[in-house]
Backbone bond lengths (Angstrom), bond angles and torsions (degrees), N, CA, C in turn:
res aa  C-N    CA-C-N  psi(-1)  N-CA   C-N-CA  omega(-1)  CA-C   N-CA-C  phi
1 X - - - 1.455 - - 1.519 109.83 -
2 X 0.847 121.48 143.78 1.815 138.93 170.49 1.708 119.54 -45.95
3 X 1.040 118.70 146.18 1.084 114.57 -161.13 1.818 88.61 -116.90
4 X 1.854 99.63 131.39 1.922 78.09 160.09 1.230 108.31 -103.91
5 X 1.511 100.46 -170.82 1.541 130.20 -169.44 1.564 123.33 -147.19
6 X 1.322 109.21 117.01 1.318 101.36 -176.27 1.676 108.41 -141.16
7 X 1.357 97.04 140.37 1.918 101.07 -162.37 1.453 102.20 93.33
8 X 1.541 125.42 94.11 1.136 126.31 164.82 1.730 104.25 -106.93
9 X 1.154 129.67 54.48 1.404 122.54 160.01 1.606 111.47 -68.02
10 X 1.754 122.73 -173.29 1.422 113.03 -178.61 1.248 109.11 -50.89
11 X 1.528 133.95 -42.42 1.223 121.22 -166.71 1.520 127.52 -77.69
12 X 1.303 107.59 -28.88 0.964 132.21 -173.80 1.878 109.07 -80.86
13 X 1.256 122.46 -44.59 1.664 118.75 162.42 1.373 111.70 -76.27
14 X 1.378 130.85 -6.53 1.598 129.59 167.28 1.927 86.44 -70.69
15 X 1.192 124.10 -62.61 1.366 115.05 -148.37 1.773 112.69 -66.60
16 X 1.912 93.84 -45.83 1.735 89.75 162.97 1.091 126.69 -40.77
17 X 1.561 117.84 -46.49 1.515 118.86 -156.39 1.585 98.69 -66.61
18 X 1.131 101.14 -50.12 1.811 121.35 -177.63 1.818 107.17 -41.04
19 X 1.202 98.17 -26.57 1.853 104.46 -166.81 1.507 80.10 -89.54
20 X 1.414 115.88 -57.78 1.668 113.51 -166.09 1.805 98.43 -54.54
21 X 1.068 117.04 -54.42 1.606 106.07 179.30 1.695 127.04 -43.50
22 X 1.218 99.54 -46.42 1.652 102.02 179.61 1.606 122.71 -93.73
23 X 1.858 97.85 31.23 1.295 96.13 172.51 1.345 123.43 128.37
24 X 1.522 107.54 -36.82 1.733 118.65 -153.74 1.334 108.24 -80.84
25 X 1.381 135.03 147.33 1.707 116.11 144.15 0.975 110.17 -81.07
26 X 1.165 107.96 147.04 1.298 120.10 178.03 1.878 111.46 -141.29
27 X 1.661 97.90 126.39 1.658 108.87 -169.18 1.480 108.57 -98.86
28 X 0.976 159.06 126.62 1.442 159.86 -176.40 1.387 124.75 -117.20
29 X 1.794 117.14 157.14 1.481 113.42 -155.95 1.721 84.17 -163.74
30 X 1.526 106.71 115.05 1.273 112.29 -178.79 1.336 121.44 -137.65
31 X 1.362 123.35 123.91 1.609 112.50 178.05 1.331 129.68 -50.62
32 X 1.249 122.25 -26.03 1.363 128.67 146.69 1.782 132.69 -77.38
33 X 1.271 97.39 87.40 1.712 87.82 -159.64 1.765 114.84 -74.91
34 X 1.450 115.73 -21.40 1.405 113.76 155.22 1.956 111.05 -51.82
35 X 1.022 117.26 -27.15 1.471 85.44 -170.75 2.160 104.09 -93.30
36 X 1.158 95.13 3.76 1.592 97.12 173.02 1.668 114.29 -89.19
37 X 1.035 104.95 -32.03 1.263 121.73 -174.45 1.760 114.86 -36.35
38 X 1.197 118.20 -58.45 1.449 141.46 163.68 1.551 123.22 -49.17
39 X 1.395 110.20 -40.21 1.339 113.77 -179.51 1.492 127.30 -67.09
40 X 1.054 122.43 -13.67 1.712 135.22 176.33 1.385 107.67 68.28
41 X 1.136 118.89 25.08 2.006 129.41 167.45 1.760 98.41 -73.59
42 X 1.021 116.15 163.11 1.604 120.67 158.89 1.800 95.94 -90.28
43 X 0.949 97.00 147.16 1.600 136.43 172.95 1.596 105.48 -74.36
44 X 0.998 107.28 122.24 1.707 115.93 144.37 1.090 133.92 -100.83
45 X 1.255 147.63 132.35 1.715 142.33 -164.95 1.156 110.47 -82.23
46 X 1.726 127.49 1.65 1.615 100.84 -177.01 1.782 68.67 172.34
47 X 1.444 97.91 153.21 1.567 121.02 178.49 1.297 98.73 -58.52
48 X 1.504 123.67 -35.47 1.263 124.71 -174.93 1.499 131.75 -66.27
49 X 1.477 101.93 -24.67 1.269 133.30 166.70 1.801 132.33 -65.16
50 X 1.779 74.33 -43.06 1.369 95.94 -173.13 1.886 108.65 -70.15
51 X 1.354 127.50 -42.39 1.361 154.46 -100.59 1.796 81.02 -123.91
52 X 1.898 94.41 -45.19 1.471 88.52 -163.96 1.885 104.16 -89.63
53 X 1.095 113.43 -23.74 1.753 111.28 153.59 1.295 130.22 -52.11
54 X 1.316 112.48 -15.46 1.563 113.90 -167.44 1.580 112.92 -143.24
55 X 1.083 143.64 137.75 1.697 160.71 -179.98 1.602 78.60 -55.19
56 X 1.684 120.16 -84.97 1.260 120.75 -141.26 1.769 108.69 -109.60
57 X 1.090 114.62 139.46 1.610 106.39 -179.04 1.863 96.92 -130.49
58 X 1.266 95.95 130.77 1.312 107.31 172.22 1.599 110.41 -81.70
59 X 1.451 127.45 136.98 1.347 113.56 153.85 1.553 120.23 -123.31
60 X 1.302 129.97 136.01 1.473 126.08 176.82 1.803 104.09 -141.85
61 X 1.753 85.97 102.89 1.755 126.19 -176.62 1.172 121.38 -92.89
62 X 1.433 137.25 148.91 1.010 105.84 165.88 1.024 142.40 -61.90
63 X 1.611 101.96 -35.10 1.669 115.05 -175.09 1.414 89.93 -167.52
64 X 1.905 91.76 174.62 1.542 113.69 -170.01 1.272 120.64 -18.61
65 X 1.593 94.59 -61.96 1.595 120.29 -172.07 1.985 112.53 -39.36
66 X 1.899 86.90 -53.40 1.477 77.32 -175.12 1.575 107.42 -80.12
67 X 1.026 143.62 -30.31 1.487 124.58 175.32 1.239 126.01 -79.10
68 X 1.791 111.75 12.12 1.510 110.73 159.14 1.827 108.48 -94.43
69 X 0.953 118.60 -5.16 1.395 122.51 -173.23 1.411 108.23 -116.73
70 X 1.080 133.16 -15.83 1.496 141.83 138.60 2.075 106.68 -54.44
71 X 1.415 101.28 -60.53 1.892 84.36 -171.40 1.980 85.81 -73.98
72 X 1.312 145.49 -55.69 1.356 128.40 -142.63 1.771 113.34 -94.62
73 X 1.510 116.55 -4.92 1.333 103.94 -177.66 1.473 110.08 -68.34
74 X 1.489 97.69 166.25 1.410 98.87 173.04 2.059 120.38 -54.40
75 X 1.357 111.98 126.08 1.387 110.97 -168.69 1.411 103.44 70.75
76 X 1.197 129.02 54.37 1.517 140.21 176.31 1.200 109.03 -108.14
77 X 1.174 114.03 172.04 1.916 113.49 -177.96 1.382 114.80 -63.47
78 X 1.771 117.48 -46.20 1.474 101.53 152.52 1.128 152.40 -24.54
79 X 1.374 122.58 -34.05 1.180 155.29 -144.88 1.713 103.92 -92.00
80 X 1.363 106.91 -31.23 1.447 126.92 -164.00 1.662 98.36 -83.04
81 X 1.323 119.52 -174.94 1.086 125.92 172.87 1.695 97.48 -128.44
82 X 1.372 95.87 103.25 1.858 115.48 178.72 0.863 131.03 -69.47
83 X 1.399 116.10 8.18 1.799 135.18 173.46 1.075 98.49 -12.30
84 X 1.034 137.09 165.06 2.186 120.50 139.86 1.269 116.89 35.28
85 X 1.475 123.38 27.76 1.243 119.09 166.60 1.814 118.75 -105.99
86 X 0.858 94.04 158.25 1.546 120.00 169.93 1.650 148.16 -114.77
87 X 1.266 122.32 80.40 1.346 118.36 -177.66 1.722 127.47 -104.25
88 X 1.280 101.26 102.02 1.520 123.76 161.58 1.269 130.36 -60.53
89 X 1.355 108.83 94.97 1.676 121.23 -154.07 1.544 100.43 -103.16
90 X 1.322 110.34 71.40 2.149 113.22 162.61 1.308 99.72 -47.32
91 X 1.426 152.96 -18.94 1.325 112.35 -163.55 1.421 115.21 -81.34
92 X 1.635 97.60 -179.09 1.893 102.41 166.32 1.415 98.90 -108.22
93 X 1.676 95.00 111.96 1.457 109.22 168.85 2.038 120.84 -98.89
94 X 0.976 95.25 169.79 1.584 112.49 159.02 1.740 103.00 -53.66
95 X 1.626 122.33 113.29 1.436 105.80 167.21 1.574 117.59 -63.95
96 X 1.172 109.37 -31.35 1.999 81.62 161.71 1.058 128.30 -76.25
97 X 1.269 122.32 -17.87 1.883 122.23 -178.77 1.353 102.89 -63.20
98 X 1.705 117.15 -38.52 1.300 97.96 -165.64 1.282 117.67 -85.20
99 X 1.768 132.70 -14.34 1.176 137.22 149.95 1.806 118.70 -26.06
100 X 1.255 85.59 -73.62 1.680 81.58 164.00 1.752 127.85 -36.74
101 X 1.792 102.60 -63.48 1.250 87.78 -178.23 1.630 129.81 -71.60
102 X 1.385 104.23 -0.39 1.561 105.03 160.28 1.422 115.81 -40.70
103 X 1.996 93.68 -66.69 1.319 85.32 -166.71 1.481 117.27 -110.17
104 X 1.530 112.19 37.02 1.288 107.61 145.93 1.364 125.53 -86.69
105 X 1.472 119.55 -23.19 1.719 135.69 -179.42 2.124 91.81 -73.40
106 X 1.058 108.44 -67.02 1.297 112.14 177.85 1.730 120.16 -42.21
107 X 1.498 114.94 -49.63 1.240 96.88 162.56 1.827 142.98 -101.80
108 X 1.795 81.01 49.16 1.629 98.40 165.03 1.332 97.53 -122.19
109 X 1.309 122.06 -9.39 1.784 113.09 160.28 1.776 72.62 121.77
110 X 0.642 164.62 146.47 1.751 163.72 152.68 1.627 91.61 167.52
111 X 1.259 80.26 166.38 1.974 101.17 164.78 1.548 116.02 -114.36
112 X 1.006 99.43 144.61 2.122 89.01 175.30 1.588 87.42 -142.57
113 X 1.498 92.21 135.13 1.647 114.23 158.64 1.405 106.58 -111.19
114 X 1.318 104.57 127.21 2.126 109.13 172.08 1.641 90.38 -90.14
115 X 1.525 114.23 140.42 1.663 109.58 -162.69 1.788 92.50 -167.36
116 X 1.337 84.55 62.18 1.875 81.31 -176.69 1.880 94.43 -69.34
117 X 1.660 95.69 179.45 1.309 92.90 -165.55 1.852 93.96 -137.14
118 X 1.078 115.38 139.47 1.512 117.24 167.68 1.665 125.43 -122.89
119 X 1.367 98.66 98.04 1.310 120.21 177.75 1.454 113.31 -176.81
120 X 1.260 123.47 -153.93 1.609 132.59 -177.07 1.277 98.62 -143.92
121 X 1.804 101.16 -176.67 1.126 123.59 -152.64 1.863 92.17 -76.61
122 X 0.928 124.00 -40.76 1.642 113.23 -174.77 1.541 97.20 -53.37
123 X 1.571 126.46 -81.91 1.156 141.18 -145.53 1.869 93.03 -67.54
124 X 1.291 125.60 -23.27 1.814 115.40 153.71 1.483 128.15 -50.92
125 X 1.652 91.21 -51.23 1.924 91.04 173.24 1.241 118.61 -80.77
126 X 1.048 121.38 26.76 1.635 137.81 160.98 1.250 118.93 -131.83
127 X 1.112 111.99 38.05 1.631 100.52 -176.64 1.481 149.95 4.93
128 X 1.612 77.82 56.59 1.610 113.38 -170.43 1.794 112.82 -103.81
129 X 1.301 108.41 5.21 1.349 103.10 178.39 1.902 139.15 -66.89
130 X 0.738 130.29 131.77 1.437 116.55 170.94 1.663 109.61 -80.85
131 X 1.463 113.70 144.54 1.177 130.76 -161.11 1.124 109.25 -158.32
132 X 1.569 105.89 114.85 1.930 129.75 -156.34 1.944 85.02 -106.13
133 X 0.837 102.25 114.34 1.748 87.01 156.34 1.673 118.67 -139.71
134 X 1.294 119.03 -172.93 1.334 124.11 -133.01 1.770 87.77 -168.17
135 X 1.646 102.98 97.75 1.553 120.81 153.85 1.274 126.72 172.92
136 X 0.936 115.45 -141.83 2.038 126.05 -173.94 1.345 77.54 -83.85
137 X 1.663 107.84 140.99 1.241 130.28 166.51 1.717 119.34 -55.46
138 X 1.581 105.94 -30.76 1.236 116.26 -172.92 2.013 105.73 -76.65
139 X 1.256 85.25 -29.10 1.948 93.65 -176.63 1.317 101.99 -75.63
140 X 1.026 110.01 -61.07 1.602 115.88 169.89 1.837 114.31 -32.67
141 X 1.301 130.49 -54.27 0.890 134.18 -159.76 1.970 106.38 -80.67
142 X 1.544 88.40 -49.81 1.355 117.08 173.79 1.782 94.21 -39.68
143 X 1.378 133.37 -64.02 1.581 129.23 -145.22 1.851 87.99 -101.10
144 X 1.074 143.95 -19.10 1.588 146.33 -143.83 1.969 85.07 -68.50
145 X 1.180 136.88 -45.30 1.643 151.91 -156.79 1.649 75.54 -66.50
146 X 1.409 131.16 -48.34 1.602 128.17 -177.83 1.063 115.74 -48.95
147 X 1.532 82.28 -70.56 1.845 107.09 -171.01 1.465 115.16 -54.46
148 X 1.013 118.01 -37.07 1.654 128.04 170.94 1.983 119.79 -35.48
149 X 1.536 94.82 -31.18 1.024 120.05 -143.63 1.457 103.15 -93.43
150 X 1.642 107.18 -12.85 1.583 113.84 -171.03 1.403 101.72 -113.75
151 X 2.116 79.16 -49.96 2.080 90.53 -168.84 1.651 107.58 -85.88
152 X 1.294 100.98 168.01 1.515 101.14 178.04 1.341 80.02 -104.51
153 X 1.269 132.10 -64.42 1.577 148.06 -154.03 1.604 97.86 -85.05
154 X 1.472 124.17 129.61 1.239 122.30 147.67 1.174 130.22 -176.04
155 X 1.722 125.72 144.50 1.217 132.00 -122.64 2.076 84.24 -147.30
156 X 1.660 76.65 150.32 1.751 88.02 -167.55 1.714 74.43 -140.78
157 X 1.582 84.86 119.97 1.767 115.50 169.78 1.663 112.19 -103.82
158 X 1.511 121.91 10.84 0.860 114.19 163.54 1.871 109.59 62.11
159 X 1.454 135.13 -126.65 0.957 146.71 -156.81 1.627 100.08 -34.13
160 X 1.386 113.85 135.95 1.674 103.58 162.69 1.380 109.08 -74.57
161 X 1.776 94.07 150.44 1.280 111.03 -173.46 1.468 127.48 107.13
162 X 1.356 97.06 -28.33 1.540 113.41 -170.99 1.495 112.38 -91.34
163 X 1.298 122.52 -9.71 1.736 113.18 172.95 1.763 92.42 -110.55
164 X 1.287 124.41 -5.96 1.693 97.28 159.67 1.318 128.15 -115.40
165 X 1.751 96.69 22.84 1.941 115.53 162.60 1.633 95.16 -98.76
166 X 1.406 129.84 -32.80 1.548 125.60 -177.94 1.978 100.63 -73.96
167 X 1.418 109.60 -26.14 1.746 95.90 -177.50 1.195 101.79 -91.54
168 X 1.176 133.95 -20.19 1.678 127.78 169.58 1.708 112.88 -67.55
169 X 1.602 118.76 -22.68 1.282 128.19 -159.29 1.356 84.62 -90.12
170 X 1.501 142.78 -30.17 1.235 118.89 -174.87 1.400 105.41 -138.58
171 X 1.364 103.30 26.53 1.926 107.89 132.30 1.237 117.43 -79.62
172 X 1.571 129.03 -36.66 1.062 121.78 156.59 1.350 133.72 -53.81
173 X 1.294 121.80 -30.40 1.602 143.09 -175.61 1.868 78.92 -58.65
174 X 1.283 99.38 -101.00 1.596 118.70 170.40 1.491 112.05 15.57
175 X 1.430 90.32 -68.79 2.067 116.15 -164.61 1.797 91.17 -63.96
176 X 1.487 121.10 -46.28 1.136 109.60 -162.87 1.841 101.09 -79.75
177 X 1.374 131.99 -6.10 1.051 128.71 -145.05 1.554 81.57 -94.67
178 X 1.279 100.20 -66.23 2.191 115.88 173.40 1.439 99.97 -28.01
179 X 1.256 135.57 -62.64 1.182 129.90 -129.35 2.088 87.62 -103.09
180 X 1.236 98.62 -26.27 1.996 80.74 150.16 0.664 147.25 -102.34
181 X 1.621 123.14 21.43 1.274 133.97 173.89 1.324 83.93 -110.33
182 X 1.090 144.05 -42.86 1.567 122.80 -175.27 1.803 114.37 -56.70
183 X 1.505 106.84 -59.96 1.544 101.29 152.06 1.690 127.99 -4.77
184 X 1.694 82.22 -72.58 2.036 81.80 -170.46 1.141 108.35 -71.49
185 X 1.774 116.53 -27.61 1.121 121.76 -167.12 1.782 94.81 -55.14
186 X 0.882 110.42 -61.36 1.797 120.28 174.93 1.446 113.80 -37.51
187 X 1.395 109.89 -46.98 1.714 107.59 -165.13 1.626 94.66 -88.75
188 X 1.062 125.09 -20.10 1.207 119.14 -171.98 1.630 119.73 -77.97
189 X 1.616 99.94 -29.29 1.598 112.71 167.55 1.488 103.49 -79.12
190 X 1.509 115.07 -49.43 1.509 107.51 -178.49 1.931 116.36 -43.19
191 X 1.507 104.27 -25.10 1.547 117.01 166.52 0.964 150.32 -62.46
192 X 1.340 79.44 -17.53 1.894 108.03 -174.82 1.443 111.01 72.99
């Protein structure tokens, strides 16, 4: 069965394509419909659309905001009946937002994995990503044959909340790493 996709920004069409490379179909549904247009995926008209074609739908958002208006707009993934469904949430959210959407996906009968991802667009189209996620051991295990497929590295923290407080912990790592090499970078020119 087809895999969806929703959020094709750079990171997010590195990872489709990457699923389309090793095999998968993959159907897609994007708030920006010019930037889908190009990619040669089939189109879905509405998350709702998308959700009910496919077991599992990937999403990679920017933030909270957009993956609460992806599951609650009108014809949103909510909207669907999540029996046997599955949603794979790449973004970097708010760790309380995504608590919620646990158990708002959960009590429409759905599954949700929180599965932020740490890397870029190169190490995506190689399925080189690291991938922290956050759920029922059984969901986790259930989507990992996916996840395999992007991440090389990946780690199930179990409790929600806890793999998008571990991707903020080393966005910060990151942020502090940039901002000392820019430093020396500075003192080192100030050196001549």
């Amino acid at each position: 069965m087809a895999i969806g996709f929703i959020g094709l920004g750079n990171l997010g069409s590195a990872i489709a394509k990457r699923l389309a490379q090793v095999g998968e179909e993959v159907i897609v549904w994007n708030r920006t419909q010019a930037k889908v247009t190009s990619l040669c995926f089939e189109i879905a008209k509405s998350p709702k659309a998308l959700i009910e074609k496919c077991d599992t739908v990937l999403m990679c958002l920017f933030d909270s905001n957009g993956v609460r208006n992806v599951l609650c707009m009108e014809n949103g993934l909510l909207s669907a009946d999540l029996k046997g469904k599955t949603i794979i949430d790449l973004s970097t959210n708010h760790f309380n937002d995504v608590v919620e959407f646990h158990a708002l996906v959960e009590a429409k009968g759905g599954a949700y994995l929180e599965s932020p991802v740490l890397g870029s667009v190169m190490p995506a189209s190689k399925g080189e990503l690291t991938v922290v996620c956050s759920g029922k051991e059984e969901v986790f295990l259930t989507c990992k044959p996916i996840l395999e497929k992007i991440g090389q590295t990946l780690f199930n923290l179990k409790t929600p909340g806890m793999a998008c407080k571990m991707k903020l912990i080393n966005n910060l790592c990151l942020g502090s790493f940039m901002a000392t090499i820019a430093e020396c970078t500075a003192l080192g020119e100030s050196c001549g």
